[in-house]
C-alpha positions in Angstrom: 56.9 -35.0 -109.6 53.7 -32.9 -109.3 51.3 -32.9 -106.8 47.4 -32.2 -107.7 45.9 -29.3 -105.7 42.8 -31.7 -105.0 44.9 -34.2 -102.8 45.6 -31.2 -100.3 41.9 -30.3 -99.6 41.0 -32.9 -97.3 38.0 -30.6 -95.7 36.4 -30.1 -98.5 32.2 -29.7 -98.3 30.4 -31.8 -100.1 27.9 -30.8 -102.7 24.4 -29.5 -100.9 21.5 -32.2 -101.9 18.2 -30.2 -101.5 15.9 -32.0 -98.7 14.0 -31.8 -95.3 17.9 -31.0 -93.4 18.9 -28.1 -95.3 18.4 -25.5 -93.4 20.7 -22.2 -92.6 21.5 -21.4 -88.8 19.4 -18.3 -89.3 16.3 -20.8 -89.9 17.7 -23.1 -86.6 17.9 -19.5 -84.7 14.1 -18.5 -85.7 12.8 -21.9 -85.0 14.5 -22.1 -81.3 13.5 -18.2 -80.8 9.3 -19.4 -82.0 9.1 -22.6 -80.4 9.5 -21.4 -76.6 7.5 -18.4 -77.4 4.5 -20.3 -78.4 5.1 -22.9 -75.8 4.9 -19.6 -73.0 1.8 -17.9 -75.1 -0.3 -21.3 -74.7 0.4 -21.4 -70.9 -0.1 -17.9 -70.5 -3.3 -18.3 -72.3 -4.3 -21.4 -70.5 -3.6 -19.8 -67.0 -5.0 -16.0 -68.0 -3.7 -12.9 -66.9 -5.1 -13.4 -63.6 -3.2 -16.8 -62.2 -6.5 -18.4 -62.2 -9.2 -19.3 -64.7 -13.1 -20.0 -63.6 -16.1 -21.5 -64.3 -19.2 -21.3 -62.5 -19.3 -19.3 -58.8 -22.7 -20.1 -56.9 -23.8 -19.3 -54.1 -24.5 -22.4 -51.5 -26.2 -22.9 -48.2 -23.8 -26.2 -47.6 -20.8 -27.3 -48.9 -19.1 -31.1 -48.9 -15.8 -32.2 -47.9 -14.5 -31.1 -51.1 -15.7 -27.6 -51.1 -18.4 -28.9 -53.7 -22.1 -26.4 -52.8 -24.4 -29.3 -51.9 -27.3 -27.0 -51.5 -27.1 -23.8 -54.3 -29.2 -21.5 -53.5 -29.7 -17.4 -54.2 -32.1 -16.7 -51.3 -31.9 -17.4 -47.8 -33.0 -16.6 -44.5 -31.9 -14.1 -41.8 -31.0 -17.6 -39.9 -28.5 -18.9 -42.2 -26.0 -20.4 -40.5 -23.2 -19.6 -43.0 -23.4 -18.3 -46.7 -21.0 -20.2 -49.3 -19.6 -18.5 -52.3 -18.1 -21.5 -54.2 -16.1 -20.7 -57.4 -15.3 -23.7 -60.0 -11.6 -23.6 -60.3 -10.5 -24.5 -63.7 -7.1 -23.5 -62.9 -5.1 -22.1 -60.9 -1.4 -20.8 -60.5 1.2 -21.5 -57.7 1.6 -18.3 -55.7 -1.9 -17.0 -56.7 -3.8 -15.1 -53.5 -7.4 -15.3 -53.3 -10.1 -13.5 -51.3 -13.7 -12.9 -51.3 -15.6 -9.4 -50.8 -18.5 -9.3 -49.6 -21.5 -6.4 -49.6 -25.0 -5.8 -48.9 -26.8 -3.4 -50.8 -23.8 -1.4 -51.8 -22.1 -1.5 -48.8 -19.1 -3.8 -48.0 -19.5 -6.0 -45.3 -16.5 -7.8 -44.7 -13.6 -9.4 -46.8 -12.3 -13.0 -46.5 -8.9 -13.9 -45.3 -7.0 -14.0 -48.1 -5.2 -17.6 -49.3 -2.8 -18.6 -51.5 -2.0 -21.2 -53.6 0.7 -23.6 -52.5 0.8 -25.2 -55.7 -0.9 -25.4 -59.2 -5.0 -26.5 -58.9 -7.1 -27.9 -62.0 -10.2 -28.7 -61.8 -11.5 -28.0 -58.0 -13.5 -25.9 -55.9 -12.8 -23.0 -54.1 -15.2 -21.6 -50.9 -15.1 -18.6 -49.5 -18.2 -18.6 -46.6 -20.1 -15.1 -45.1 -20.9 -15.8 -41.1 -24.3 -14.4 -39.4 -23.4 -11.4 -37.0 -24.9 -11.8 -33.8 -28.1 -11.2 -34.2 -28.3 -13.0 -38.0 -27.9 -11.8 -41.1 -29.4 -8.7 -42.6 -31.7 -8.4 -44.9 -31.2 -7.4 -48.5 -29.3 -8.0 -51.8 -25.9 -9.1 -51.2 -22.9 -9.8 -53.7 -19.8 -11.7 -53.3 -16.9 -10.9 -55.9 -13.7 -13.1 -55.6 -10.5 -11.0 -55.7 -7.8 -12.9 -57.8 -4.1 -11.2 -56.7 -5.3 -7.9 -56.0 -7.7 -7.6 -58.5 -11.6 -7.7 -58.8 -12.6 -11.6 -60.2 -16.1 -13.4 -60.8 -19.0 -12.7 -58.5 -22.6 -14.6 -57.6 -25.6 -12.0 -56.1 -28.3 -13.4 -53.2 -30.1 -11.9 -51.3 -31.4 -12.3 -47.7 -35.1 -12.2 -46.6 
């Protein structure tokens, strides 16, 4: 009796058909390797290398409930009861610390109490607001420069007359 070598190979591979499945593991490695590295490049873009991405930053006489400047304005008077610097918060990271400087004519005045962000922000508003000292405010050209996790961020000029 003989036996045929083919009736022993009962793992054998089938034939490859050429199509959308055939692919190596070296392709499967590169496209699980690409796909999360894209997927962090968009968010890091999205976010920016600062944990927070702006819009607009006014200055405001008033604000709303929401932190929204009801009144924008780049001049006011010694008599101001508060000064608004309002920046339009696109978005911004958890963890992210935020402050405001503030100077006159060169010459810092004071610098916000720094906060940060409990959670993720889109789309909001967020104040940072310059008190009168006891006899009002001083006159001259002021700036306001938000400070984004240490590091110098968008600014609005006014001055006081």
């Amino acid at each position: 009796m003989t036996t045929s070598r083919k009736a022993w190979k009962l793992h054998e591979e089938p034939e490859k058909q050429p199509g959308l499945l055939d692919f190596s593991f070296k392709n499967f490695v590169v496209i699980c390797l690409a796909v999360p590295l894209m997927v962090i490049t968009a968010c890091h873009h999205a976010t920016s290398d600062s944990g927070a991405d702006f819009g607009k930053v006014v200055t405001a006489s008033d604000i709303d409930a929401h932190n929204a400047p009801t009144a924008l304005a780049d001049t006011f008077s010694p008599s101001q009861k508060a000064i608004y610097v309002v920046a339009e918060a696109k978005q911004v990271a958890p963890g992210t610390r935020l402050s405001a400087t503030w100077s006159r004519d060169g010459t810092p005045v004071q610098v916000s109490d720094e906060v940060v962000a409990t959670q993720g922000y889109h789309d909001t508003n967020i104040e940072f607001h310059l008190n009168p000292g006891a006899g009002g405010f001083a006159p001259g050209s002021y700036k306001a420069q938000i400070i984004v996790d240490g590091k110098p961020g968008p600014e609005a000029s006014f001055t006081v007359k």
